[in-house]
C-alpha positions in Angstrom: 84.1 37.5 -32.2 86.0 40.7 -31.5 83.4 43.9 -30.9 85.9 46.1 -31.9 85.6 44.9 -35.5 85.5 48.3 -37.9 85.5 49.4 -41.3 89.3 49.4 -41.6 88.6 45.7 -42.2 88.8 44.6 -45.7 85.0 43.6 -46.8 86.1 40.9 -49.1 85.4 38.7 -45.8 82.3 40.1 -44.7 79.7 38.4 -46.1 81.8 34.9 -45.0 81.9 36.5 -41.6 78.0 37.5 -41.4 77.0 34.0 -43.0 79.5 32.5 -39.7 78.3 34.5 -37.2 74.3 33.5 -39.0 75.3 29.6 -38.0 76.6 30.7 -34.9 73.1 32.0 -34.0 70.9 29.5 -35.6 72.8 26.8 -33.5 72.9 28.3 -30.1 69.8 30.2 -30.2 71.4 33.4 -28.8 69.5 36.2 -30.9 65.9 35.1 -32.9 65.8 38.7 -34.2 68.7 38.0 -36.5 67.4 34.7 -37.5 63.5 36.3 -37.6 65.2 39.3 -39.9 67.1 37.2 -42.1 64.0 34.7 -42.5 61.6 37.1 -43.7 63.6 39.1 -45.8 64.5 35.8 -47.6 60.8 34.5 -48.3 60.0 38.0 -49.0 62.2 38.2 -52.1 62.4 34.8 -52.5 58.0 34.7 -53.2 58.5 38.5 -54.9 61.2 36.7 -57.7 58.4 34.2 -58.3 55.7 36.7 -59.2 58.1 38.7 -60.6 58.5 36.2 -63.0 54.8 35.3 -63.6 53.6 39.1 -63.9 56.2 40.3 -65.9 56.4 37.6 -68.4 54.2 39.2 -71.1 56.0 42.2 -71.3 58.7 40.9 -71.1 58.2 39.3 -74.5 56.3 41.9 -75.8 59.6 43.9 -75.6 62.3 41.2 -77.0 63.0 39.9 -73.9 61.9 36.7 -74.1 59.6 35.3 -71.3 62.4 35.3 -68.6 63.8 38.7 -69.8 62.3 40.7 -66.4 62.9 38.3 -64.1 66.3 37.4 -64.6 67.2 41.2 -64.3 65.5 41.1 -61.2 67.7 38.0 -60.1 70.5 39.5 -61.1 69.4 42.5 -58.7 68.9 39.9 -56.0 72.2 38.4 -56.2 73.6 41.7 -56.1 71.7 43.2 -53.1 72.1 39.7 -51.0 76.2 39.5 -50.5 75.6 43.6 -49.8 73.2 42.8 -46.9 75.6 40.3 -45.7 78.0 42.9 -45.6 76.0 45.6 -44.4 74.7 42.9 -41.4 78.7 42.2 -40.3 79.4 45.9 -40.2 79.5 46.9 -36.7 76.9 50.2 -35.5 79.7 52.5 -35.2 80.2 52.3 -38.8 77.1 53.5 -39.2 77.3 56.7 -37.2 81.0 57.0 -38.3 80.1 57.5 -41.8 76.5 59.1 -41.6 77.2 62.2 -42.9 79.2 61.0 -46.0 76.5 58.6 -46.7 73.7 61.6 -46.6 76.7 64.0 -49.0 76.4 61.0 -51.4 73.0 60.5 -51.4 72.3 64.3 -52.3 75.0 64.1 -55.4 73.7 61.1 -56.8 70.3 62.6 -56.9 71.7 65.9 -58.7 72.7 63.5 -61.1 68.8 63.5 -62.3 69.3 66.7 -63.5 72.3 66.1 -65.9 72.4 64.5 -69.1 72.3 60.9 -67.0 68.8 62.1 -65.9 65.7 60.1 -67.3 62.1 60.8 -67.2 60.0 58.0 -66.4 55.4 58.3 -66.1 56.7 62.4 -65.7 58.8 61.9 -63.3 62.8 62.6 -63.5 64.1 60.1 -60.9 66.0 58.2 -62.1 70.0 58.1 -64.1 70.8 56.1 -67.0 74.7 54.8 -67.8 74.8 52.6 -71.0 71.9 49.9 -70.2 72.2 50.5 -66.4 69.3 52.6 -64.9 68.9 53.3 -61.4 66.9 55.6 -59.1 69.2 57.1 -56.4 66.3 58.6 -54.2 66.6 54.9 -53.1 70.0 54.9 -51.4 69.1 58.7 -50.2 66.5 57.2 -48.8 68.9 54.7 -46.2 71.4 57.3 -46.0 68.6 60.2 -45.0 67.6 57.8 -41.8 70.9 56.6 -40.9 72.0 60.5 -40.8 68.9 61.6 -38.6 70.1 58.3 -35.9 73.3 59.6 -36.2 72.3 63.6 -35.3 70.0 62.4 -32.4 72.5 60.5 -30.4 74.9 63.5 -31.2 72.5 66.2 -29.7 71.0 63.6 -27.2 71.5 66.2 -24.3 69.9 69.3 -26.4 66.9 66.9 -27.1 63.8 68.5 -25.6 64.3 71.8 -26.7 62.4 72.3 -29.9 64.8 74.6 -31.9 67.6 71.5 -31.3 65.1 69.1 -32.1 64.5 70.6 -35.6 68.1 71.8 -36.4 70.0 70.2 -38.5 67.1 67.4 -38.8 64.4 69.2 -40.5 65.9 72.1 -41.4 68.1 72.1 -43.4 68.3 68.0 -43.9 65.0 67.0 -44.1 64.4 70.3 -46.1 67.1 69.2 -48.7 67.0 65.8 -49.6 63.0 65.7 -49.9 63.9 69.1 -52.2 66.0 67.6 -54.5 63.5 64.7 -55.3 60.6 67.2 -55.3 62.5 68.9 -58.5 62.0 65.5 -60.0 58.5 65.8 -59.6 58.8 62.9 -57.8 55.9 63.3 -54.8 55.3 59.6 -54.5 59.0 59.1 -53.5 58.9 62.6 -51.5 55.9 61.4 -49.2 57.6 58.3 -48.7 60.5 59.9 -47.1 58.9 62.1 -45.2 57.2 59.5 -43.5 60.9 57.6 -43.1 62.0 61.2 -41.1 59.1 61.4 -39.0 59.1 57.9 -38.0 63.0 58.1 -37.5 62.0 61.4 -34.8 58.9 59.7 -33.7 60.8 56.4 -32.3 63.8 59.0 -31.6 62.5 60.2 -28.6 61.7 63.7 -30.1 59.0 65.4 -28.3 55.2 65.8 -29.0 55.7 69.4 -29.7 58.2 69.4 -32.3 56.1 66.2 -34.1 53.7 68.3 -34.1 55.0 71.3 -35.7 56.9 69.3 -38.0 53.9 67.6 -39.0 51.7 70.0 -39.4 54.4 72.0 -41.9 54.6 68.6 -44.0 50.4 68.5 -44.5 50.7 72.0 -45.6 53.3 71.2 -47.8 51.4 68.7 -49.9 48.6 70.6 -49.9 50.1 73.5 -51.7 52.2 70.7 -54.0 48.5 68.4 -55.0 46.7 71.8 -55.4 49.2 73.2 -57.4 49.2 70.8 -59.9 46.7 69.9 -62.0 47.7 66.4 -62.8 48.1 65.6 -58.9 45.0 67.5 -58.4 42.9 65.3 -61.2 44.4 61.8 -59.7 43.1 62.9 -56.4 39.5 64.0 -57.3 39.4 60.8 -59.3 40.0 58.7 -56.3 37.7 61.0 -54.2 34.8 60.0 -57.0 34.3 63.2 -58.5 35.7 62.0 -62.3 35.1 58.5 -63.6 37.7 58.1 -66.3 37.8 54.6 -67.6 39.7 55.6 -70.4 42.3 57.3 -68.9 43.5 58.4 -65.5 41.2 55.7 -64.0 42.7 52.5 -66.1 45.4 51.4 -63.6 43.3 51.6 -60.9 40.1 50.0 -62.2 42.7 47.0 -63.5 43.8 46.5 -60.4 40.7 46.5 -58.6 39.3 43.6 -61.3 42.5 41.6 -60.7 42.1 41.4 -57.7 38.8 40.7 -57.9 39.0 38.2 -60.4 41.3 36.2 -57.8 38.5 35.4 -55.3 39.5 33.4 -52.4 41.8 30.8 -54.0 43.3 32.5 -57.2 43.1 31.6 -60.6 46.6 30.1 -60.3 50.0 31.0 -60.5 50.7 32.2 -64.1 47.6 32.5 -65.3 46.6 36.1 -65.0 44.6 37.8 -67.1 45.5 41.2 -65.9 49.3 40.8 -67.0 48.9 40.5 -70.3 49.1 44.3 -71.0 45.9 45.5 -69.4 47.7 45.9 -66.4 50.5 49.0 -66.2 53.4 48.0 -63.9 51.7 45.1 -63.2 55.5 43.6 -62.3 55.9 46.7 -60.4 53.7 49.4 -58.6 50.5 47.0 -59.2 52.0 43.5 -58.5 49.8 43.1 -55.3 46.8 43.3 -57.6 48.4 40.0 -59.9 49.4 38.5 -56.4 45.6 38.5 -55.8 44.2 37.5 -58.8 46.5 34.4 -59.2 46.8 33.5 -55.8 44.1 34.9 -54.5 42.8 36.0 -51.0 45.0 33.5 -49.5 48.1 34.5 -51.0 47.5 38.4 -50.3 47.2 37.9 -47.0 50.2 35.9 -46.7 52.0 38.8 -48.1 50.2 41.4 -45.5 51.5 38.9 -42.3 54.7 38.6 -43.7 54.8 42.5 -43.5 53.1 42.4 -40.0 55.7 39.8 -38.6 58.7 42.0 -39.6 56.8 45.1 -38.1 56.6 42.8 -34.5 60.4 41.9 -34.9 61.1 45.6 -35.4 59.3 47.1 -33.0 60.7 44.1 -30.1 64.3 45.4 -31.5 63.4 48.7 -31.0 62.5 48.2 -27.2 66.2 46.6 -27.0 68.4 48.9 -29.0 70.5 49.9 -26.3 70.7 53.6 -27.6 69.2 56.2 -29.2 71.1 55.7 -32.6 69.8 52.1 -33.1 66.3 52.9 -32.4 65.5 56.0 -34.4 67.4 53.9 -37.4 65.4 51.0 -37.0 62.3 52.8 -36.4 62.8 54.6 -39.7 63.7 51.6 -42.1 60.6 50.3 -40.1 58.3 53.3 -41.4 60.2 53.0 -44.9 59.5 49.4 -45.6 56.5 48.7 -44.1 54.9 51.9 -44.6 55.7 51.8 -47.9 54.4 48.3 -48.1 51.0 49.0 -46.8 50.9 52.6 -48.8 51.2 50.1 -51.9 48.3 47.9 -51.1 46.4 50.2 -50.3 46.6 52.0 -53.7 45.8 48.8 -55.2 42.7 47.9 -53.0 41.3 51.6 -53.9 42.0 53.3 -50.2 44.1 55.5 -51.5 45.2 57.3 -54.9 47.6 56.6 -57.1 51.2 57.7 -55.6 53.5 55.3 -57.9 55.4 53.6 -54.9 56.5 49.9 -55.1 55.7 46.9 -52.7 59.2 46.4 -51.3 60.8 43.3 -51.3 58.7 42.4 -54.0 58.2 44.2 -56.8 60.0 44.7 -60.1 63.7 47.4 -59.6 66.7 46.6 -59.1 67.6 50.4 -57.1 64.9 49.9 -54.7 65.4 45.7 -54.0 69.1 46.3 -53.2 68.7 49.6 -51.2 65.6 47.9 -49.2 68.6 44.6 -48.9 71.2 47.0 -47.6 68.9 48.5 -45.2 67.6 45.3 -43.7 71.6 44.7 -43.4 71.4 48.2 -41.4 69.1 46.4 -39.2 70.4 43.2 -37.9 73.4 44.7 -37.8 72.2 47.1 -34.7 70.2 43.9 -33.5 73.9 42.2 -33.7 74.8 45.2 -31.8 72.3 44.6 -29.1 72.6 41.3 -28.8 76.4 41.6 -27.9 75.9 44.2 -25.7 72.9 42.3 -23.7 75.4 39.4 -23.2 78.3 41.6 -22.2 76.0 43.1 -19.3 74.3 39.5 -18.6 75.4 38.0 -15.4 77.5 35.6 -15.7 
């Protein structure tokens, strides 16, 4: 296997070449990352398809659909995001840095496209682009392209690192700065919060120092505070959650729902398919609440088999991190790290009541097509620096 494979290669043969080199490592045992990686992502989506299908079901015929209507969509997405993984995984890590820039240029236009006639409004927010029957949200991909551009600028200015004005420029300001804008005009602060957590995590396992974390830091609280106290609605959600409004009716439905569902699971479940919750008293319940159906129809057992699959991939990640042979692949792996699990445990614990309603998915799993493939992709991102690693730990080996 050449290491000097790049992306002048045709990628017709890449996913053939990453489902090879897969084999190659399952039978000689040279790299359990990649196998770990590839294992977990595929019971992931594989278990998410399966309660995608049970918890959006009802809807799903309530809107014409037929039972199956949700969760063939979401197979669909699946089949779609797979073959890109595969080719994302055979891509070698210069590609990555090669291209980082572009990607983040493409990521910014596609999110402008909110904001023309494309643009949709979804629960308030305009986040997402609608062609013909094909909606997508492209703070998704900005997302992927926003940490592999931050990877790419630290390993550029790894000799300036340690002086806070380098540390900052370009990667907070004006990056950071701009693509967390341009959601933000969507109204989007789920999404927004969500990123920045994928930036400082990316700088965090970058090497930056404590000083410049902290600075950035601190200007990121202040910045949500003057965005939640500046809006009313954001302002009501948060004293709701904080106890000081008790509105059944309204604000409080979602959250109270999921809370019961999960409730109503006890340790065993009710069964698969036989929520209660999904059958419209539940909003998103194939979406931004399908951790609260996980628990009522699996129950306790099944939640937590969702929360170790997420803690396994955070111990995979965090051993490829201590590997990556340079500064590129860990402040890109410690960033997807941050966005995926992160985001995971930001979702449950919405549902379980620790924390207020941001209107995040649980990755991997829930309903969306934009998010399943970009999440697919940047898994692909992944074992393709752990590919990187591994070749370069045998290259260096003794022989």
């Amino acid at each position: 296997m050449s290491a000097g494979a790049g992306p002048s290669e045709g990628t017709g043969k890449a996913p053939i070449q990453a489902i090879i080199r897969l084999g190659g490592v399952l039978r000689t045992g040279s790299d359990r990352t990649v196998v770990a990686l590839y294992t977990i992502t595929f019971l992931l989506v594989g278990f998410g398809l399966i309660m995608v299908l049970s918890s959006s079901s009802i809807t799903s015929y309530l809107a014409d659909q037929g039972f199956f209507g949700g969760f063939w969509r979401q197979v669909i997405f699946a089949v779609i995001g797979i073959p890109l993984m595969l080719v994302a995984a055979a891509m070698p890590m210069q590609f990555w840095k090669r291209y980082a820039w572009l990607f983040l240029g493409i990521g910014i236009v596609l999110q402008l496209l909110v904001f023309t006639p494309l643009g949709v409004e979804v629960y308030g927010n305009r986040n997402w682009i609608q062609i013909g029957g094909f909606t997508a949200q492209p703070s998704e991909a900005l997302k992927l392209a926003l940490v592999v551009w931050v990877g790419a600028v630290l390993q550029r200015k790894e000799p300036l690192l340690g002086q806070m004005r380098h540390e900052l420029i370009p990667v907070v300001l004006p990056g950071a700065v701009i693509a967390l804008g341009v959601v933000l005009l969507g109204r989007d602060l789920g999404t927004v919060l969500i990123m920045a957590a994928i930036v400082f995590g990316a700088m965090y396992f970058g090497g930056i120092s404590w000083k410049t974390l902290g600075v950035t830091a601190l200007g990121g609280a202040l910045a949500v505070a003057f965005f939640v106290l500046s809006s009313p609605n954001r302002m009501q959600r948060l004293l709701s959650h904080a106890g000081g409004t008790d509105d059944y009716s309204g604000i409080d439905w979602q959250a109270t729902h999921g809370l019961w569902a999960l409730a109503g699971g006890g340790f065993f479940g009710v069964g698969l398919g036989n929520s209660k919750a999904k059958w419209s008293w539940l909003p998103a319940a194939d979406n931004d609440y399908i951790f609260a159906i996980i628990g009522e129809e699996l129950g306790f057992i099944g939640a937590l088999l969702v929360i170790a699959l997420f803690v396994v991939l955070t111990v995979v990640m965090l051993r490829l991190i201590t590997r990556t042979r340079d500064r590129f692949g860990r402040t890109v792996v410690g960033g997807i790290l941050v966005w995926i699990v992160g985001q995971a445990f930001v979702n449950i614990g919405v549902v379980i009541g620790i924390l207020p309603v941001l209107g995040v998915p649980l990755p991997l799993i829930s309903s969306g097509g934009t998010a399943l493939i970009a999440c697919l992709i940047a898994i692909g991102v992944v074992i393709s620096i752990a590919r990187d690693t591994a070749q370069h730990s045998e290259e260096i080996s003794p022989q």
